[in-house]
Short mmCIF file of the C-alpha atoms (twelve columns), coordinates in Angstrom:
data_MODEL
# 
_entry.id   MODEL 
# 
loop_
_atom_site.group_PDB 
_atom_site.id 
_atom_site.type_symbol 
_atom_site.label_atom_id 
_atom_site.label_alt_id 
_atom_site.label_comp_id 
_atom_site.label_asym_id 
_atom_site.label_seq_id 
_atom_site.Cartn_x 
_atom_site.Cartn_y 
_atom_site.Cartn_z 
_atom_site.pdbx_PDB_model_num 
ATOM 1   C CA . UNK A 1   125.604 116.527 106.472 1 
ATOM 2   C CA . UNK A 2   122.539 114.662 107.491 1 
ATOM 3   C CA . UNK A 3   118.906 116.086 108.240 1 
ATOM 4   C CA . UNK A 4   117.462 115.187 111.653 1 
ATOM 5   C CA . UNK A 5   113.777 115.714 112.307 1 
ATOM 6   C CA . UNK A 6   111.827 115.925 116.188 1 
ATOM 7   C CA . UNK A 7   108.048 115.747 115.789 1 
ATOM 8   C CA . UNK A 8   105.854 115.871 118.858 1 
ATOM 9   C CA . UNK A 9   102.239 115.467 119.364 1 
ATOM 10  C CA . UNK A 10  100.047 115.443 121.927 1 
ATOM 11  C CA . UNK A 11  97.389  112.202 122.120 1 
ATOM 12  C CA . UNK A 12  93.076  113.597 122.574 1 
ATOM 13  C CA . UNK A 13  93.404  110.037 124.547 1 
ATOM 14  C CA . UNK A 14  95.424  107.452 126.199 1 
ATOM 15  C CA . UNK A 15  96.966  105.185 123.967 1 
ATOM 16  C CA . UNK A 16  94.852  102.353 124.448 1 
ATOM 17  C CA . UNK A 17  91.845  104.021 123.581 1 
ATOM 18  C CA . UNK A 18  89.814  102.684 121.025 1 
ATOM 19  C CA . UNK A 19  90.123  106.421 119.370 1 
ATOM 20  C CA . UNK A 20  93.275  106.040 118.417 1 
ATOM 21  C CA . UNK A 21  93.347  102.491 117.795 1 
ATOM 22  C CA . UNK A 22  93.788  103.136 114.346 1 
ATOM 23  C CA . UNK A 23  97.046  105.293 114.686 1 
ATOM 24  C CA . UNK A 24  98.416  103.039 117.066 1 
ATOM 25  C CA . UNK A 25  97.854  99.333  114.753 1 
ATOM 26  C CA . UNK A 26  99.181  101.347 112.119 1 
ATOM 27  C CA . UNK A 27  102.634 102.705 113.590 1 
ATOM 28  C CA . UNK A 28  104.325 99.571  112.666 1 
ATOM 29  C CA . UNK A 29  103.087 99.749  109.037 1 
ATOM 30  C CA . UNK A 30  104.195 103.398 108.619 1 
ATOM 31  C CA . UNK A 31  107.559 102.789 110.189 1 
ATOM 32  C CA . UNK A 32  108.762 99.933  108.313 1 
ATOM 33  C CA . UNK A 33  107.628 101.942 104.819 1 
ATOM 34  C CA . UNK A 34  110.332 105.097 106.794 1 
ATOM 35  C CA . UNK A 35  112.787 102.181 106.944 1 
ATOM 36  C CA . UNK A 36  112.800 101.361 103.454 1 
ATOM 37  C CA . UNK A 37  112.082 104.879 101.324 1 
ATOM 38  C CA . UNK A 38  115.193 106.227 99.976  1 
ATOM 39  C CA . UNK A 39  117.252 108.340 101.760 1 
ATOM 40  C CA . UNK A 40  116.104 106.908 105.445 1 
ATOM 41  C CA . UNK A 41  119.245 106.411 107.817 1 
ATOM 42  C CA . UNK A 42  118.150 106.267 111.458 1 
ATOM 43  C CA . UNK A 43  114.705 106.274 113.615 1 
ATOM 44  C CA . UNK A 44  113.962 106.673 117.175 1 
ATOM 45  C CA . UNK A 45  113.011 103.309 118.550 1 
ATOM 46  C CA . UNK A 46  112.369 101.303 121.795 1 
ATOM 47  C CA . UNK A 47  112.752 97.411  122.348 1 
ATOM 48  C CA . UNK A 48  109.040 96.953  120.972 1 
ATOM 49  C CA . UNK A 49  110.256 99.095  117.707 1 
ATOM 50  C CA . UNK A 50  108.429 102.528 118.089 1 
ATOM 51  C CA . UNK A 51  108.900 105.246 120.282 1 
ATOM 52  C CA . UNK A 52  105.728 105.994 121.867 1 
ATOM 53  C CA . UNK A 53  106.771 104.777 125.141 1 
ATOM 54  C CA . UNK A 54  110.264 107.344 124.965 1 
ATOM 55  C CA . UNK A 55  108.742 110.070 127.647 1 
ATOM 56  C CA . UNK A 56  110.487 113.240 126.851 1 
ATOM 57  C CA . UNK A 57  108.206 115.635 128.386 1 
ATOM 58  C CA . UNK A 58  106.274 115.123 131.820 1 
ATOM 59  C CA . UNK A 59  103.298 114.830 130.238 1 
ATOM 60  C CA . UNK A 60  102.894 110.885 129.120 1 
ATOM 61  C CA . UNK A 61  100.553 111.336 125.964 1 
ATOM 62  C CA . UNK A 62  103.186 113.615 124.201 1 
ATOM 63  C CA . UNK A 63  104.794 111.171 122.021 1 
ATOM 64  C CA . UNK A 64  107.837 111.924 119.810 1 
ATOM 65  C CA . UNK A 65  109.358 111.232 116.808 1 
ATOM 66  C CA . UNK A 66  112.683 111.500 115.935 1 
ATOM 67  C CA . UNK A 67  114.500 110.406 112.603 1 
ATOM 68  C CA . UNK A 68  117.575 110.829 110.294 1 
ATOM 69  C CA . UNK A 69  117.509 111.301 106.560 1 
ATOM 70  C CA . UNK A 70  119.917 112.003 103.998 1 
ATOM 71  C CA . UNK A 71  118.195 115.232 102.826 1 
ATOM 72  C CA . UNK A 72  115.305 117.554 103.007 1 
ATOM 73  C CA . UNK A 73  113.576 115.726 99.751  1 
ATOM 74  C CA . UNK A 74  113.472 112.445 101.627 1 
ATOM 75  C CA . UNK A 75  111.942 113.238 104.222 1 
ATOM 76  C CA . UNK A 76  109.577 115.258 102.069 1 
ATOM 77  C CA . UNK A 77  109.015 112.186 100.165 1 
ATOM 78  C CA . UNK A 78  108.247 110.152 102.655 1 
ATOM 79  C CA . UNK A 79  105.899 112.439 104.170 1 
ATOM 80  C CA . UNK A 80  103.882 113.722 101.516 1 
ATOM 81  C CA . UNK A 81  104.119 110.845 99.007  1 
ATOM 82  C CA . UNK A 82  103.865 107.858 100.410 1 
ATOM 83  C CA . UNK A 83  100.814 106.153 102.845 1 
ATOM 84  C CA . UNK A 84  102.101 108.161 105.606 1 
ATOM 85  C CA . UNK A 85  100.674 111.681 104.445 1 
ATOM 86  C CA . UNK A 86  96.974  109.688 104.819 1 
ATOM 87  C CA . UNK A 87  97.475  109.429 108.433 1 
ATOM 88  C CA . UNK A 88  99.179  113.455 108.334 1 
ATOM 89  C CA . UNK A 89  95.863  114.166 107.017 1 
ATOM 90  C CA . UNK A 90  94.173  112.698 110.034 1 
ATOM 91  C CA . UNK A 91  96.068  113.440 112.917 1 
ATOM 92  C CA . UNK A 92  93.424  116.380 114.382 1 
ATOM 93  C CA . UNK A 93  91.327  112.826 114.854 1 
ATOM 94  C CA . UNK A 94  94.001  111.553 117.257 1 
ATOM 95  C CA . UNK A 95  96.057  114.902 118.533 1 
ATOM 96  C CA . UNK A 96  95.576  117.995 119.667 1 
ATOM 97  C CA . UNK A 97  96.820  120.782 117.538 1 
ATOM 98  C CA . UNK A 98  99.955  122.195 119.668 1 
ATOM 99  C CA . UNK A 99  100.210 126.224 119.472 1 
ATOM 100 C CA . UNK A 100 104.020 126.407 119.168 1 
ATOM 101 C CA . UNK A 101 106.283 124.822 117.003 1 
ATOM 102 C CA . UNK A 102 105.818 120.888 116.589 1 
ATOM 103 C CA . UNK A 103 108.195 119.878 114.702 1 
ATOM 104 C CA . UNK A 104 112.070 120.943 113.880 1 
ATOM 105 C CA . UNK A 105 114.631 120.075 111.459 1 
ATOM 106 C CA . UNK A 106 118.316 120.628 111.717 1 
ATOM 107 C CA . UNK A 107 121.542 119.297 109.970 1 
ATOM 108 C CA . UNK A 108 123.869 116.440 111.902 1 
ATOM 109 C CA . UNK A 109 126.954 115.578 110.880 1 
ATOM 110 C CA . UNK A 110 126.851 112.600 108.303 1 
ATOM 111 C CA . UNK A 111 126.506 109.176 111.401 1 
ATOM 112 C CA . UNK A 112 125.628 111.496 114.528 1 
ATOM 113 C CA . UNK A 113 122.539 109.895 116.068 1 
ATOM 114 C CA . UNK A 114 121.047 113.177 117.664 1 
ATOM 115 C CA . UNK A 115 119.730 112.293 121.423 1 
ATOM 116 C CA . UNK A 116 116.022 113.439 122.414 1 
ATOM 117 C CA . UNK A 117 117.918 115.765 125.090 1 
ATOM 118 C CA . UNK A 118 119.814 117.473 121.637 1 
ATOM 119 C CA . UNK A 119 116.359 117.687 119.762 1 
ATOM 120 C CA . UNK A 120 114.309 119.118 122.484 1 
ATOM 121 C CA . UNK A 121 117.526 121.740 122.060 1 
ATOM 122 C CA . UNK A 122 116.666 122.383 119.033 1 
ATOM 123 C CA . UNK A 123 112.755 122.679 118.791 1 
ATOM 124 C CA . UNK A 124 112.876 125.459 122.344 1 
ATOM 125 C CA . UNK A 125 116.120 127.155 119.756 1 
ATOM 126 C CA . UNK A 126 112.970 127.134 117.118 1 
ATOM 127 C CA . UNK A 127 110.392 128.340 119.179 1 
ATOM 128 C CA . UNK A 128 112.248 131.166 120.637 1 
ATOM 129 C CA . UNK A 129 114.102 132.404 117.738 1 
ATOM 130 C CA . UNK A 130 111.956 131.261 114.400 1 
ATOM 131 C CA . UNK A 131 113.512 129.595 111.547 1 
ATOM 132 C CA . UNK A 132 117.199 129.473 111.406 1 
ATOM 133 C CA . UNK A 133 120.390 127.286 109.776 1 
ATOM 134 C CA . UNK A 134 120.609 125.787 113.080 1 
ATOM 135 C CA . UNK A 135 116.892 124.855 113.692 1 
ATOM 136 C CA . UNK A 136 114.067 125.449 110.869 1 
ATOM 137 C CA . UNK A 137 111.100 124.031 109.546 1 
ATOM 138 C CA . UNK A 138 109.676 122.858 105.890 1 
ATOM 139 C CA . UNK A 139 109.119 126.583 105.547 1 
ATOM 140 C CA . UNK A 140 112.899 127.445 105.055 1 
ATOM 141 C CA . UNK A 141 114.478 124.616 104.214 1 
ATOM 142 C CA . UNK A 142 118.260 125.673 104.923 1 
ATOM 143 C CA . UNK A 143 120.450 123.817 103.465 1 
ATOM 144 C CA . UNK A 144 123.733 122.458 104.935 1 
ATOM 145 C CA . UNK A 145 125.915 124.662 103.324 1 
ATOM 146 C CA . UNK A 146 123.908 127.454 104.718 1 
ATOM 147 C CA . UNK A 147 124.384 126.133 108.533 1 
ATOM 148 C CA . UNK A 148 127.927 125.552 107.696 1 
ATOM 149 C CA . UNK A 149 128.615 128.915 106.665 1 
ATOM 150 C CA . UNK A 150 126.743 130.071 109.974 1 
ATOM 151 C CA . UNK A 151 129.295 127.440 111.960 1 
ATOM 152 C CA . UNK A 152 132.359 128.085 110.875 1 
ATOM 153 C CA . UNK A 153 131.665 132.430 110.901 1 
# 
């Protein structure tokens, strides 16, 4: 099994404000360094390589972020210990802070490239039941053999 991630925010401006020029000359950077830390298999990308253009939601300056890893502690790693977490620390510069869940996690089977329709799924699954094997957040950290054993009951 392979850990997909959906992480949404919502822009304080458009994206060619200068307020969030910094984010935006910087997505680029931060991608390429998801590309190539250990345990990255897939990102959400457009033509122009990001995904802020992908509309999921009706609301334009909700951009998402979807991505494939081979396991919790990748993703972790990436997150928290690399450049990226310096632009984590900043976001309440660029985005509003979203009262429901922002972000879910869930296990694909190893080459399934989850669609946005499949992740939106799982973060309303989140927000309306709270953390379980089939949609959870850094907080619970299922494992795969603990949404297996819900899967095959």
């Amino acid at each position: 099994m392979q850990l997909a991630q959906l992480n949404i925010a919502k822009a304080k401006y458009s994206l060619e404000a200068p307020e969030i020029k910094e984010f935006i000359d910087n997505l680029e950077p931060v991608n390429q360094l998801a590309e190539s830390t250990e345990g990255f298999i897939w990102r959400l990308k457009d033509d122009s390589g990001d995904a802020t253009s992908i509309e999921a939601f009706s609301d334009p300056r909700i951009i998402v972020n979807m991505s494939v890893w081979n396991s919790i502690d990748a993703l972790k790693n990436f997150m928290f210990r690399t450049h990226h977490r310096d632009f984590l620390r900043r976001k309440q510069e660029w985005f509003h802070n979203i009262p429901k869940d922002s972000y879910v996690l869930w296990w694909v089977p190893e080459g399934h490239i989850p669609t946005i329709e499949e992740a939106l799924n799982k973060l309303e699954l989140l927000r309306n039941n709270g953390d379980t094997p089939s949609a959870f957040t850094f907080k619970s950290n299922f494992s795969a053999s603990e949404f297996m054993e819900v899967v095959l009951v």
